[in-house]
N, CA, C and O of each residue as an XYZ file, in Angstrom:
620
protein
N      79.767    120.291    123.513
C      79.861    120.123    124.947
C      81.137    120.796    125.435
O      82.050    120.865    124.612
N      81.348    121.328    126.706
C      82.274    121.872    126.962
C      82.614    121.459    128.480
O      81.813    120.748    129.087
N      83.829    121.913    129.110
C      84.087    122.003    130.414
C      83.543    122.769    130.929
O      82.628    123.388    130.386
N      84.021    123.023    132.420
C      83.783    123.979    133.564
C      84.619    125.223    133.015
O      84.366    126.294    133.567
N      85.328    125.228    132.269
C      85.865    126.402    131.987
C      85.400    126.973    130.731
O      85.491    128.164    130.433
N      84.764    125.808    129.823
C      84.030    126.470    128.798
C      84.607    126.262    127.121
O      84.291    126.753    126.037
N      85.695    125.178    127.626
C      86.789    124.882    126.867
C      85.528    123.672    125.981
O      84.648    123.070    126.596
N      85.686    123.601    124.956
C      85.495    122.288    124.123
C      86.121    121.037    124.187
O      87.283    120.791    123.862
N      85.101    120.094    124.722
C      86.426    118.830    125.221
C      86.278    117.573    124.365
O      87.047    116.613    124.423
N      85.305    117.665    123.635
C      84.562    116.341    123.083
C      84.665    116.770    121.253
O      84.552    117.901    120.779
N      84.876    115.653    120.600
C      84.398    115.628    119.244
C      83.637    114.559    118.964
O      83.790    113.418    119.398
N      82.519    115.094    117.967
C      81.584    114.686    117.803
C      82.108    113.886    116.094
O      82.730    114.435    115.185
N      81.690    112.765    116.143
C      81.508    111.849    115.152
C      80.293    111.391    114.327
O      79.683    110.452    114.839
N      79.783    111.876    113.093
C      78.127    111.450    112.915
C      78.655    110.536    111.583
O      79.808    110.330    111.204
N      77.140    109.987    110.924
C      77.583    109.307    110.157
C      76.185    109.065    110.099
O      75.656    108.418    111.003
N      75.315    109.642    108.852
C      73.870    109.488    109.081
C      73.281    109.443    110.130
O      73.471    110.531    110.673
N      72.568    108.718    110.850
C      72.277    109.015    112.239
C      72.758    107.935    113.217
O      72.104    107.287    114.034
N      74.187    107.904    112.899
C      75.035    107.131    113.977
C      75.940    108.323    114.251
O      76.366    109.101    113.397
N      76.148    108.357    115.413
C      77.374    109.482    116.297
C      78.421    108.980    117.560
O      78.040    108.542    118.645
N      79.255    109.086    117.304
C      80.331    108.852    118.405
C      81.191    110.083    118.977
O      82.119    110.634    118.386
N      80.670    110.413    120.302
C      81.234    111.332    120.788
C      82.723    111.088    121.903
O      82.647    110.500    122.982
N      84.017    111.691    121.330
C      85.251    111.135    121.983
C      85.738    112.785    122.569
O      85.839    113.948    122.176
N      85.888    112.138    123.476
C      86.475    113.504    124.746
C      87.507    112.380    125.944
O      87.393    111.287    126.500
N      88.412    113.414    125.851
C      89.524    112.623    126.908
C      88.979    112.567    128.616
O      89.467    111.999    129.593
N      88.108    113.179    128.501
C      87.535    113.446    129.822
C      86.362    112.531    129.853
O      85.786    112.175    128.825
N      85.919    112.050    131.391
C      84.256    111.767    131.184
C      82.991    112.290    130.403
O      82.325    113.238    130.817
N      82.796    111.812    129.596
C      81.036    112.439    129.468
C      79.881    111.843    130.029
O      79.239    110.897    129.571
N      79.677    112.494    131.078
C      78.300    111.901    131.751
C      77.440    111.693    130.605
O      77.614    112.474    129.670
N      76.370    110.627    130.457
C      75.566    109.876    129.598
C      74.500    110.469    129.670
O      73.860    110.618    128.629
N      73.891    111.083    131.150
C      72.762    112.122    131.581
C      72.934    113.367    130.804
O      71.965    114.070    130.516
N      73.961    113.613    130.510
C      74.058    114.929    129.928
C      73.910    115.023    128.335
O      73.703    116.045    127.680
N      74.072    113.653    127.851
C      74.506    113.675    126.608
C      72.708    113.650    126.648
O      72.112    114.581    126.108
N      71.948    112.554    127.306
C      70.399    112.269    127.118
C      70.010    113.421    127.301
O      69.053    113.580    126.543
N      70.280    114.733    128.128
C      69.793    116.143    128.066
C      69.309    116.539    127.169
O      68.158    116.960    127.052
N      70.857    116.388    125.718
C      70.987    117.224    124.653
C      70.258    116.697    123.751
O      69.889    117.582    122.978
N      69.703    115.274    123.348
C      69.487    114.701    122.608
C      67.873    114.752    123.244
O      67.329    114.032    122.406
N      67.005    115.067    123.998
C      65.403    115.332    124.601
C      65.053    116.632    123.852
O      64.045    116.841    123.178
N      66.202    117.564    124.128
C      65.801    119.139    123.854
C      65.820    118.675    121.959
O      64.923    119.126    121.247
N      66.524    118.096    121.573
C      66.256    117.479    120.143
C      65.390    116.769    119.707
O      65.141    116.631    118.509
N      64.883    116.289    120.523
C      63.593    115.074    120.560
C      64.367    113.691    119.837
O      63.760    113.112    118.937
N      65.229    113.376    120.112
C      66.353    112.069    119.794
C      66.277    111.471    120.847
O      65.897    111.866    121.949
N      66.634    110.522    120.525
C      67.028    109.181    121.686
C      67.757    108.121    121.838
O      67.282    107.218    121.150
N      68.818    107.743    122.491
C      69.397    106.796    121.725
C      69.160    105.157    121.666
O      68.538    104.623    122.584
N      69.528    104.596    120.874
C      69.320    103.574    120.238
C      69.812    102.470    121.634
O      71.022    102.473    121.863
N      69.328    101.967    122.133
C      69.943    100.971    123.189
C      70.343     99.941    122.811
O      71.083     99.355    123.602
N      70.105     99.376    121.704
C      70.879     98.273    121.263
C      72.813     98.355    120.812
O      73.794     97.615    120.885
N      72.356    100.250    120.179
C      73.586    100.412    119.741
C      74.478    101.720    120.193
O      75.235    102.441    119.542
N      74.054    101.733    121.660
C      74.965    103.026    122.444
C      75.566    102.288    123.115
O      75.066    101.191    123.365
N      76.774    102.622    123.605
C      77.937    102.122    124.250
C      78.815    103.719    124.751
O      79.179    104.728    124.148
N      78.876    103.204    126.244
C      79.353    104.394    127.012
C      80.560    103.663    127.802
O      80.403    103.036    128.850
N      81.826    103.851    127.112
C      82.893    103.181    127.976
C      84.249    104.206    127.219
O      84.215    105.287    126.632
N      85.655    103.033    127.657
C      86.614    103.897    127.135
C      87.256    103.608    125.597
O      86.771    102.571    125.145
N      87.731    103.924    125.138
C      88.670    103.361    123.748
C      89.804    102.564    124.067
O      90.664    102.296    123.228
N      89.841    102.158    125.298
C      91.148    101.252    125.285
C      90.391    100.043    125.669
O      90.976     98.964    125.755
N      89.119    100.157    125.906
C      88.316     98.990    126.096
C      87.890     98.311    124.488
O      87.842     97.115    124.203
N      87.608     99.507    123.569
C      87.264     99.419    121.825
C      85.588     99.224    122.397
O      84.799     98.870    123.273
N      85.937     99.970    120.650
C      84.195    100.064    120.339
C      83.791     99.914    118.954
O      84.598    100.547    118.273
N      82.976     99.407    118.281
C      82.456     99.583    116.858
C      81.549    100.414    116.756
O      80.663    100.565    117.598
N      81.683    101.166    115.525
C      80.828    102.372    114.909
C      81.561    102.054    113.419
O      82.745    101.901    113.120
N      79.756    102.011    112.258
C      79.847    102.006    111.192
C      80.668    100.947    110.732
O      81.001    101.146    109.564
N      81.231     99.643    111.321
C      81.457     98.444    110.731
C      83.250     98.148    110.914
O      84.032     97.262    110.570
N      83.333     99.552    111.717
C      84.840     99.560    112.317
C      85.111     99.026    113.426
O      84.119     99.183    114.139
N      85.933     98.460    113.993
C      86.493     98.440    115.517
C      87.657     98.885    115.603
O      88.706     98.580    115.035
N      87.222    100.105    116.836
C      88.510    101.201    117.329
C      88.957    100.722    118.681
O      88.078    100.843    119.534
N      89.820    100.334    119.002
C      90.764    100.287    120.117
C      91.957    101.031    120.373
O      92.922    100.856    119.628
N      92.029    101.912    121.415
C      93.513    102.580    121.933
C      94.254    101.561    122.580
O      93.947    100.850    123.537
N      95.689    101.630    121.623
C      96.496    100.878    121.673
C      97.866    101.589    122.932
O      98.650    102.258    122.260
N      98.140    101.592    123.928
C      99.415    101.713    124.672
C     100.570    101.307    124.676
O     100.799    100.099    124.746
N     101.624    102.295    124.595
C     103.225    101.794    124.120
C     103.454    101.140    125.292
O     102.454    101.028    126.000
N     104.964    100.443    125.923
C     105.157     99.600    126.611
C     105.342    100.684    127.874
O     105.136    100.331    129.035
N     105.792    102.166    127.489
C     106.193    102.850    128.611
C     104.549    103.787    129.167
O     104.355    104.534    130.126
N     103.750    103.373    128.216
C     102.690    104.225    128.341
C     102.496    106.118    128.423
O     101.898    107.019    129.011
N     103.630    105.793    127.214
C     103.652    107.559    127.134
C     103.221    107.559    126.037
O     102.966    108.715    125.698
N     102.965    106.729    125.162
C     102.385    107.261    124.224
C     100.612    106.488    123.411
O     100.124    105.722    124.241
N     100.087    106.539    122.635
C      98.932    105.820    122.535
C      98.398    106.068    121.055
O      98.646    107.149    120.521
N      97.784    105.245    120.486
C      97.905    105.102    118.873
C      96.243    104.466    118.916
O      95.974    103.584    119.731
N      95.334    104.927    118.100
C      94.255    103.931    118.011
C      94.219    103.137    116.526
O      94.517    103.592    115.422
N      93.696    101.641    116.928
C      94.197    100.490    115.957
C      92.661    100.137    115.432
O      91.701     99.619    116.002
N      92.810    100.521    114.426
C      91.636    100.528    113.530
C      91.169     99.316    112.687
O      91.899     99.083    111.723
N      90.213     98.581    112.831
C      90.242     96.641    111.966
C      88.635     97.061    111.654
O      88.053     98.075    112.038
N      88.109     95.954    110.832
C      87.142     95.829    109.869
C      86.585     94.694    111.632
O      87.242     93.851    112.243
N      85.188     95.227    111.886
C      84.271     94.398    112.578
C      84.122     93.221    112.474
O      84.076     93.081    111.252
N      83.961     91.801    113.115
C      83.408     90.504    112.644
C      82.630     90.456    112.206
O      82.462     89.708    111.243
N      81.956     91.043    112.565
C      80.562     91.390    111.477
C      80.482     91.644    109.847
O      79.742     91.181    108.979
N      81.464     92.491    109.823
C      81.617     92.842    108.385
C      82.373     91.672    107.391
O      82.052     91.301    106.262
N      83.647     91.187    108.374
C      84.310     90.507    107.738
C      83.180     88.780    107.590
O      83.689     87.827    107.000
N      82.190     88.687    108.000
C      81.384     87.793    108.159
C      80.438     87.879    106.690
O      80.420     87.157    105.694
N      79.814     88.891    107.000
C      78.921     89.494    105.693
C      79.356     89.446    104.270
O      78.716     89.277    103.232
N      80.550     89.630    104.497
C      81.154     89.328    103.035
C      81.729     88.250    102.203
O      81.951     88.112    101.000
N      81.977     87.162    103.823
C      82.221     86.071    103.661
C      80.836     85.433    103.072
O      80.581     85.022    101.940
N      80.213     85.486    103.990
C      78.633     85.197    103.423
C      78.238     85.299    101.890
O      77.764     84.348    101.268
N      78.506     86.665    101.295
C      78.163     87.149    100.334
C      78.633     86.277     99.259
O      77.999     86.020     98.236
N      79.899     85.803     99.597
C      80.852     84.989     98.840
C      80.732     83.648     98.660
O      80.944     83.009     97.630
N      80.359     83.239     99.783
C      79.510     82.067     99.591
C      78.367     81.954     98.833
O      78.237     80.890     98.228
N      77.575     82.720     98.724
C      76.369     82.441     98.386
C      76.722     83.247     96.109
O      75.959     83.742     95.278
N      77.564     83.058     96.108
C      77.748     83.255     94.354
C      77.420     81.658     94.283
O      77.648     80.698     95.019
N      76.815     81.840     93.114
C      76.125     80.874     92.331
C      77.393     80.495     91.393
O      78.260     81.352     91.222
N      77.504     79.287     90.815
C      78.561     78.610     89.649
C      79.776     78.204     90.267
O      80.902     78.293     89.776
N      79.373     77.625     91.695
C      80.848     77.471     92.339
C      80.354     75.783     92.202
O      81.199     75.009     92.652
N      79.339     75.259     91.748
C      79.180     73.987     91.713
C      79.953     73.070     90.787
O      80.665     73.519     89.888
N      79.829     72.017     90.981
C      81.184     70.934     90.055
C      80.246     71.735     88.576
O      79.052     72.004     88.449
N      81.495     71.933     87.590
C      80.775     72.522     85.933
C      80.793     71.729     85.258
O      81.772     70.985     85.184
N      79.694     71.581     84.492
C      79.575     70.977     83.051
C      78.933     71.285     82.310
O      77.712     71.127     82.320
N      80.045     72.184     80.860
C      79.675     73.225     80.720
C      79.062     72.577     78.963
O      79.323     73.185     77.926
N      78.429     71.566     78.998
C      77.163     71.084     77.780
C      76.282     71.834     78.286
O      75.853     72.324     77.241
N      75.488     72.451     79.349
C      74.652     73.050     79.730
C      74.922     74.285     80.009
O      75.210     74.585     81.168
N      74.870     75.503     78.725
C      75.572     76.789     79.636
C      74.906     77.221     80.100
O      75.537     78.161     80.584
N      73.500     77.370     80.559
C      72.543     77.994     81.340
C      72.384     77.343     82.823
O      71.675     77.697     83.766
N      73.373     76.179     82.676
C      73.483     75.899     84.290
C      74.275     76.537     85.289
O      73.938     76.808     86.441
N      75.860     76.843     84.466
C      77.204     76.897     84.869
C      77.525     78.567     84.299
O      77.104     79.131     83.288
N      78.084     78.873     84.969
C      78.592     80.387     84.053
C      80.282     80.279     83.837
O      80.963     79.356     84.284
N      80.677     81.154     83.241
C      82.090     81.297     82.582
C      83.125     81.391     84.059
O      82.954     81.998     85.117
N      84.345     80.416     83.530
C      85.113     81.010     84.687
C      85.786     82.754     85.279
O      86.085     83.188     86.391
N      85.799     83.367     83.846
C      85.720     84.627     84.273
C      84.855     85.285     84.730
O      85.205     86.052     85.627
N      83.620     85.283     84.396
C      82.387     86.173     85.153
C      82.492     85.320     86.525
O      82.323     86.106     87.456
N      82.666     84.259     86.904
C      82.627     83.724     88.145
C      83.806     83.977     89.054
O      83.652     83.562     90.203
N      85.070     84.633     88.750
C      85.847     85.306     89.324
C      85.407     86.932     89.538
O      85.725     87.495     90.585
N      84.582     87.718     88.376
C      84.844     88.650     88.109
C      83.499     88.586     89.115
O      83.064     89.405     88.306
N      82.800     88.470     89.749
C      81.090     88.192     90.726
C      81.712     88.105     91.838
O      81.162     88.757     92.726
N      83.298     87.176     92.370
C      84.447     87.550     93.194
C      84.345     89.017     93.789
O      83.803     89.608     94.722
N      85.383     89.321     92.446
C      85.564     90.892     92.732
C      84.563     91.552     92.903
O      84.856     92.377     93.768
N      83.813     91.652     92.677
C      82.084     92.557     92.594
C      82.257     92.759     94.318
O      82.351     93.858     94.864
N      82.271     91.613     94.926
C      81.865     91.838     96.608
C      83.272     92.121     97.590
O      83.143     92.478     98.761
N      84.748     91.895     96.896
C      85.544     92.045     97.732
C      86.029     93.460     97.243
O      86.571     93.973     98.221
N      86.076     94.247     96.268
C      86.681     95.013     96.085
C      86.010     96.073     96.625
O      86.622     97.122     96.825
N      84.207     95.912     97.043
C      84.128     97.309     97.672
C      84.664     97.195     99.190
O      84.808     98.043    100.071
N      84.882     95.920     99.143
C      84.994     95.902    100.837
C      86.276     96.446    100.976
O      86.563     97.446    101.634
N      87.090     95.684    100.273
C      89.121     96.298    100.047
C      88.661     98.055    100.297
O      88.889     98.675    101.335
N      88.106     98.511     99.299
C      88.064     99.842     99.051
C      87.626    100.539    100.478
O      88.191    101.523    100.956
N      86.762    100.000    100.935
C      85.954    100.712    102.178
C      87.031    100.262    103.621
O      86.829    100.980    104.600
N      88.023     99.260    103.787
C      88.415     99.197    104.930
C      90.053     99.313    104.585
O      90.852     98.872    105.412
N      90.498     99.885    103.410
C      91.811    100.277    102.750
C      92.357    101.120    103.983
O      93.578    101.027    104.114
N      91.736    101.889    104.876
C      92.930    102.421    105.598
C      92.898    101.786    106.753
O      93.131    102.622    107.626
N      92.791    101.111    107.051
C      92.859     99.700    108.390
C      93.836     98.839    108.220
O      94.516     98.393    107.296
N      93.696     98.693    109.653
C      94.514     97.231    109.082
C      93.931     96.091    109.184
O      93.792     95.314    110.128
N      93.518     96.071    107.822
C      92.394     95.220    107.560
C      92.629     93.509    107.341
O      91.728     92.734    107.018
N      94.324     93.061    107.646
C      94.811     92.019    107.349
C      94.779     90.757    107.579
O      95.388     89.797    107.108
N      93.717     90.929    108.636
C      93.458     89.452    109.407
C      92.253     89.010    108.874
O      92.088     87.881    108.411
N      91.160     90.140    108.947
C      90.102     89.660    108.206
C      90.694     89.169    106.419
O      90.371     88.142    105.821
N      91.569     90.226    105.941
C      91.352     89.443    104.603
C      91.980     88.638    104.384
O      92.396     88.390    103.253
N      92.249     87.961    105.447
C      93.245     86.729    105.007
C      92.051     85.648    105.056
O      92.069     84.638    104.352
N      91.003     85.960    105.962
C      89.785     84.780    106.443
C      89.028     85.063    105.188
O      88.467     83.997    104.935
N      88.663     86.077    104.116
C      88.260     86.080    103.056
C      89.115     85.715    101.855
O      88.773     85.731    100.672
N      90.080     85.442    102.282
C      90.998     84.950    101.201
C      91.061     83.338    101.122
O      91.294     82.635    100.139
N      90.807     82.996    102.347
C      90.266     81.638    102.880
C      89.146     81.259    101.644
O      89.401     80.515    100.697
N      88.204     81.760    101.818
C      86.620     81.772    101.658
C      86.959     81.893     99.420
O      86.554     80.954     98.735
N      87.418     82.672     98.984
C      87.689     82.862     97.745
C      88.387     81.307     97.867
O      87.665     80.310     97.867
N      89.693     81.224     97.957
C      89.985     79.784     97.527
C      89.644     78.602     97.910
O      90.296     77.619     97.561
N      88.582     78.518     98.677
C      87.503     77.395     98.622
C      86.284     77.296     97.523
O      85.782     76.279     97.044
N      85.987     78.586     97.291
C      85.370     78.805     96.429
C      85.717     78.782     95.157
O      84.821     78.778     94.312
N      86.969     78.762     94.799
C      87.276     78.965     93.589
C      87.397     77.107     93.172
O      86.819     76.376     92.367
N      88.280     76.947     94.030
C      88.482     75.431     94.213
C      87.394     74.704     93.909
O      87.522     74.096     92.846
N      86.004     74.495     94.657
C      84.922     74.055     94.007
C      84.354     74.325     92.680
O      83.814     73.519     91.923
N      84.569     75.651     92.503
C      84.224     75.230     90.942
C      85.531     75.042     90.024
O      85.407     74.793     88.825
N      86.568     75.149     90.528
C      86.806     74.058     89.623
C      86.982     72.506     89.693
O      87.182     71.860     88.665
């Protein structure tokens, strides 16, 4: 997409067939639906959002917000892991099996305390890995929550 002068104003963001297009300028939404007809695309109405970055937006399990200094000369965007995501994993974490009171005469009931840490790591470390350049610190403190409740019950 370009200006009136022909200049390139917008970058385009894809991500399989999710796209976020950021331009400091307006992008009329009519125009974008132009480009995306002559493609035979359409967008997703549940998951298009036409506003600014200082309002924030999620794409791909991120939330982006432009952040403003106090003098407003300058502007930084603040990058966090979605509720959503940080939810899902909480979830995930919950639902490991062997967090029940153990008694371990029955080993086909109960599993080892290491594989039951190490079934832990299985679900937080891709998440660590995938939201490592964020600042991902609030959510993992609410999953850090969720691990030592969990750990706590079984033991």
């Amino acid at each position: 997409m370009k200006n009136f002068e022909g200049d390139s104003v917008e970058h385009l963001v894809r991500f399989a067939d999710d796209f976020v297009i950021l331009s400091k300028e307006w992008v009329n939404p009519d125009r974008v639906r132009a480009i995306l007809d002559v493609l035979g695309l359409e967008f997703n109405k549940k998951k298009t959002y036409f506003g600014t970055a200082a309002k924030g937006f999620e794409f791909i399990g991120f939330y982006f917000q432009e952040i403003v200094d106090e003098k407003g000369l300058e502007s930084n965007i603040k990058i966090i892991p979605t509720e959503g995501s940080i939810e899902k994993v909480i979830e995930s974490i919950e639902s490991i099996k062997g967090a029940e009171k153990t008694n371990f005469e029955d080993k086909n009931e109960n599993i080892a305390p290491d594989r039951f840490i190490k079934s832990i790591y299985k679900v937080v470390d891709p998440w660590v890995n995938y939201y490592k350049h964020t600042e991902y610190a609030a959510g993992l403190e609410k999953i850090e929550q969720t691990i030592n409740k969990k750990i706590q019950d079984f033991i």
